[in-house]
NUTOR-294146 format. One line per field, with one value per residue (C-alpha): x, y, z; residue number from 1. Coordinates in nm, 4 decimals. Example, Ala and Ser with C-alpha at 12.3 -4.5 7.8 and 13.67 -1.06 7.14 Angstrom:
x = (1.2300,1.3670)
y = (-0.4500,-0.1060)
z = (0.7800,0.7140)
num = (1,2)
This chain:
x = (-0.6899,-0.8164,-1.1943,-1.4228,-1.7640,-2.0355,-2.2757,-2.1373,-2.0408,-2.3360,-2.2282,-1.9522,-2.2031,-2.3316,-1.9679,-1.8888,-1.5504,-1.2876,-1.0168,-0.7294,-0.3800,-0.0520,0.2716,0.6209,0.6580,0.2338,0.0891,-0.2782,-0.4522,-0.6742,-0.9211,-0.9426,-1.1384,-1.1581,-1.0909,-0.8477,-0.6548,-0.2895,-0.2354,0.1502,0.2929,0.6125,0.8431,0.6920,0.7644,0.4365,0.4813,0.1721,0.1522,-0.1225,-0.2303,-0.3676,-0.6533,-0.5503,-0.8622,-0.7701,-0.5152,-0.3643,-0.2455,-0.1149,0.2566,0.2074,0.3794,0.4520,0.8450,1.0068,1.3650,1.5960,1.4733,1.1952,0.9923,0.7393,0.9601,0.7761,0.7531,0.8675,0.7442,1.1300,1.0818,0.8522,0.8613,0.7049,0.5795,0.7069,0.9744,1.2147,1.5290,1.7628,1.4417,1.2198,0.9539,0.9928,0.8604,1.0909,1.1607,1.5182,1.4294,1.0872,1.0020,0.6292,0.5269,0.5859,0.4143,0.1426,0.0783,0.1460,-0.1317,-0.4115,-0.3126,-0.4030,-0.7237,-0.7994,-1.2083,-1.2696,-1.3950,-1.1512,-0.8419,-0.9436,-0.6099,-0.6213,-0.5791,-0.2975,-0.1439,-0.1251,0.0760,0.2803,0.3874,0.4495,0.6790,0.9044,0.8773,1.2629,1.3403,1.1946,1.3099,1.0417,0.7800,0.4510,0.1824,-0.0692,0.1847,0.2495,-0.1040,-0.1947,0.0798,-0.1973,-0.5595,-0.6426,-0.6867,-0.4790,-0.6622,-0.8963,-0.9612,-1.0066,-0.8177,-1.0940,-1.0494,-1.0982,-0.8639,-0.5921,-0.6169,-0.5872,-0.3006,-0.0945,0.2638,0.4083,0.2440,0.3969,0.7914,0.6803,0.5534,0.8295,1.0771,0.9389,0.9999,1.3235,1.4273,1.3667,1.5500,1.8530,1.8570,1.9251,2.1851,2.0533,2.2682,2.1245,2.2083,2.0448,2.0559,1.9478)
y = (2.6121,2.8231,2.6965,2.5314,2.3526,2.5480,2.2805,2.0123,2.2318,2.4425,2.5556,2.8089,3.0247,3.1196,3.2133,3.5966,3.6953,3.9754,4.0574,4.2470,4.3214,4.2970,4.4305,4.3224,4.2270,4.2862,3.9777,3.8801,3.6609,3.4186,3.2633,2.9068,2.7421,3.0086,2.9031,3.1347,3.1707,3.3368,3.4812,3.6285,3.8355,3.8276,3.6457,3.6168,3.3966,3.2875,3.1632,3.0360,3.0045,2.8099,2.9110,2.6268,2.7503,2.6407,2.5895,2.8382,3.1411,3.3167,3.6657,3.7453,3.6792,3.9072,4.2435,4.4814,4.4687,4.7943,4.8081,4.9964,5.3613,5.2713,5.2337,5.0284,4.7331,4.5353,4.1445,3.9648,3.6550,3.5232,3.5136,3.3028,2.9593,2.7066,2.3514,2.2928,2.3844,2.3446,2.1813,2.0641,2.1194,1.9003,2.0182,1.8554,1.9041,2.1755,1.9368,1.7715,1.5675,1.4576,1.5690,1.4350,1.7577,1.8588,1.5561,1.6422,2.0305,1.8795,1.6327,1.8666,2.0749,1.7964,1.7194,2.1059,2.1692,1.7967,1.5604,1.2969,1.2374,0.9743,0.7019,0.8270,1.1998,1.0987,0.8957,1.1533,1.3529,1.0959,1.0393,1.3977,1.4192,1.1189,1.1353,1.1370,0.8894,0.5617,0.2834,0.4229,0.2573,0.2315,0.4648,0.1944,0.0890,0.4437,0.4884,0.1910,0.2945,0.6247,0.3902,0.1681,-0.1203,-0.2152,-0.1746,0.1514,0.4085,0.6931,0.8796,1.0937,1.3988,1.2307,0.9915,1.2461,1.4914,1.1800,1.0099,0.8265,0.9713,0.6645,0.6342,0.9949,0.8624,0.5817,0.7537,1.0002,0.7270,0.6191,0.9770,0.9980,0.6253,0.7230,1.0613,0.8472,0.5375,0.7796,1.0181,1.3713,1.6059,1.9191,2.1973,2.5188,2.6445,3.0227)
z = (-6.3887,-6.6636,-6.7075,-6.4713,-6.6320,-6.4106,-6.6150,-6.3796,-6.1036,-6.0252,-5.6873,-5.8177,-5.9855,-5.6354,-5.4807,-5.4310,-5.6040,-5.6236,-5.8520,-5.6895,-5.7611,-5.5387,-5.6629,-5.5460,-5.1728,-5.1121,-4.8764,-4.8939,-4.6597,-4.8016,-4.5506,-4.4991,-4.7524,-5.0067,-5.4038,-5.5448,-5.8880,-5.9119,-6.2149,-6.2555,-6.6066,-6.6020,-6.3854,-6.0218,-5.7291,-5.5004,-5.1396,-4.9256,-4.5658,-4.4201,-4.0563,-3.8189,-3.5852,-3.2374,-2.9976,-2.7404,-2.8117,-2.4705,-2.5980,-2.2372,-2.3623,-2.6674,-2.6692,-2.8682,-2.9530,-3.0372,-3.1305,-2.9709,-3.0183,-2.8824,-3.2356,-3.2794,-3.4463,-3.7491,-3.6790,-4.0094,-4.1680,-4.1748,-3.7865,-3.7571,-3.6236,-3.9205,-3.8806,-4.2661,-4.4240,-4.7180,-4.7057,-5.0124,-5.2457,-5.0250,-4.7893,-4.4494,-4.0837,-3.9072,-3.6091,-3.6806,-3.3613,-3.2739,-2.9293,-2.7606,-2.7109,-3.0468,-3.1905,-2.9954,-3.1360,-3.4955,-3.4214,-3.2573,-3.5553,-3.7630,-3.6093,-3.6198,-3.5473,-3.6380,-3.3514,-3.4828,-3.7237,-3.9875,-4.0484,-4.4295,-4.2613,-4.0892,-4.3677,-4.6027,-4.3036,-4.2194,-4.5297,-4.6253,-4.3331,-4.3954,-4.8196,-4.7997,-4.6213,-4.8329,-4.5464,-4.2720,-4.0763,-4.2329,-4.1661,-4.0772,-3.7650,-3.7074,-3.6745,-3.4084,-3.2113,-3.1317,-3.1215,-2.8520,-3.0892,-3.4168,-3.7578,-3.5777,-3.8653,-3.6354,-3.3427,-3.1733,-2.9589,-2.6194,-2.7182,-2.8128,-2.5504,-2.2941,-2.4868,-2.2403,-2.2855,-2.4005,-2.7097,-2.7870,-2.6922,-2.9280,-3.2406,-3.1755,-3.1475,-3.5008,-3.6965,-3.5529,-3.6722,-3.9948,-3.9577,-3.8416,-4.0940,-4.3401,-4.1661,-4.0515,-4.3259,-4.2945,-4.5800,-4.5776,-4.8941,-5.0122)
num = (1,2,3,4,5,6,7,8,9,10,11,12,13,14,15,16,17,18,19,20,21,22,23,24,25,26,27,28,29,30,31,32,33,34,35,36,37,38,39,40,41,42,43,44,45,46,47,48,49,50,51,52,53,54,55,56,57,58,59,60,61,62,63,64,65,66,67,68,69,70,71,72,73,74,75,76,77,78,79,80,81,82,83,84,85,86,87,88,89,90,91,92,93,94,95,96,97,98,99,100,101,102,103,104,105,106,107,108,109,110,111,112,113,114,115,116,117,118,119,120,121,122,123,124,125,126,127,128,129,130,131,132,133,134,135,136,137,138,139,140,141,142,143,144,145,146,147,148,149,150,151,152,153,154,155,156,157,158,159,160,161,162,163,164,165,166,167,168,169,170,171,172,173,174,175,176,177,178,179,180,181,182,183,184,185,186,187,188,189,190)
C-alpha cells in the first residue's frame, strides 16, 4: 500500500513510526498489532512468523544448549516447531495427523486473550487448514461438534478449557477425514 487517505482515516496521524533498514539475513520483530510497510530494491525474499501468546509460559525446561565445545550454541529459526507450514506451494497445519491434544493448543491459540472464539473466527481457521482438500466437512458442523448446542456462534473459555475429550477425538476425527479422502502425499520440496 503506497497511500493511505488520513482525511478518512484520522487515527494514523497519531501513530509513532520508524524507518529502519535490514540487510541480507537481519530479523526484526514486529509486535502484535503494529502496521508496517516492506519496502525491498532489488530482488528480496520476506518471511513472517507470527508468535501466539500462550497464557502461562514455564521456562523451567529452558536451557541453554551449547554444542559440543562447550559454546554457547545459537538456536535457529529452521528448528523450530511451526503450527503452519508450506507444503507443495500450499500453506497447511504442520500436523499430518490430528491428535486431541494438538487440536486443543491450536484452539487456545486461536482464542488467544479473547474470552471466547466467535464461529466466523473459527471458520476462517478451519478453512485455512483444509483449503486443499475441497470434499471436507463444513465448518458450521465442525463447529457444533465444540458448542453445547447446534447453530451457537460462540465457544467461550469455560467451555474450552472444560471440553469433554470426546468432542476433541471427534473434531480430530473430522481433519483427519479430510486428510485421508484425498490421500496424504507428502513432498517436501526446497
Amino acid at each position: 500500500m503506497d497511500m493511505i487517505n488520513m482525511f478518512k482515516n484520522k487515527d494514523i496521524a497519531n501513530i509513532p513510526w520508524s524507518y529502519a533498514t535490514i540487510n541480507q539475513g537481519d530479523c526484526i520483530l514486529i509486535p502484535a498489532g503494529y502496521l508496517h510497510q516492506v519496502r525491498s530494491y532489488g530482488r528480496g525474499i520476506s518471511f513472517s512468523i507470527l508468535f501466539a501468546p500462550s497464557k502461562v509460559f514455564d521456562s523451567s525446561d529452558c536451557k541453554l544448549t551449547t554444542d559440543e565445545n562447550g559454546q554457547k550454541k545459537e538456536e535457529r529459526l529452521s528448528d523450530a516447531a511451526y503450527v503452519w507450514v508450506v507444503r507443495d506451494s500450499k500453506r497447511q497445519i504442520s500436523a499430518m495427523n490430528m491428535e486431541p491434544s494438538i487440536l486443543k493448543k491450536y484452539l487456545d491459540l486461536l482464542l488467544r486473550a479473547d474470552d471466547e472464539i466467535h464461529y466466523e473466527k473459527f471458520e476462517h481457521f478451519f478453512e485455512d487448514a483444509l483449503e486443499q482438500y475441497p470434499d471436507h466437512t463444513s465448518a458450521r458442523e465442525a463447529f457444533d461438534v465444540l458448542t453445547d448446542k447446534p447453530g451457537q456462534t460462540e465457544l467461550t473459555r469455560d467451555q474450552l478449557e472444560n471440553i469433554k475429550p470426546n468432542k476433541l477425538v471427534h473434531l480430530s476425527r473430522i481433519f483427519n477425514d479430510a486428510r485421508t479422502k484425498q490421500g496424504n502425499f507428502v513432498r517436501d520440496e526446497l
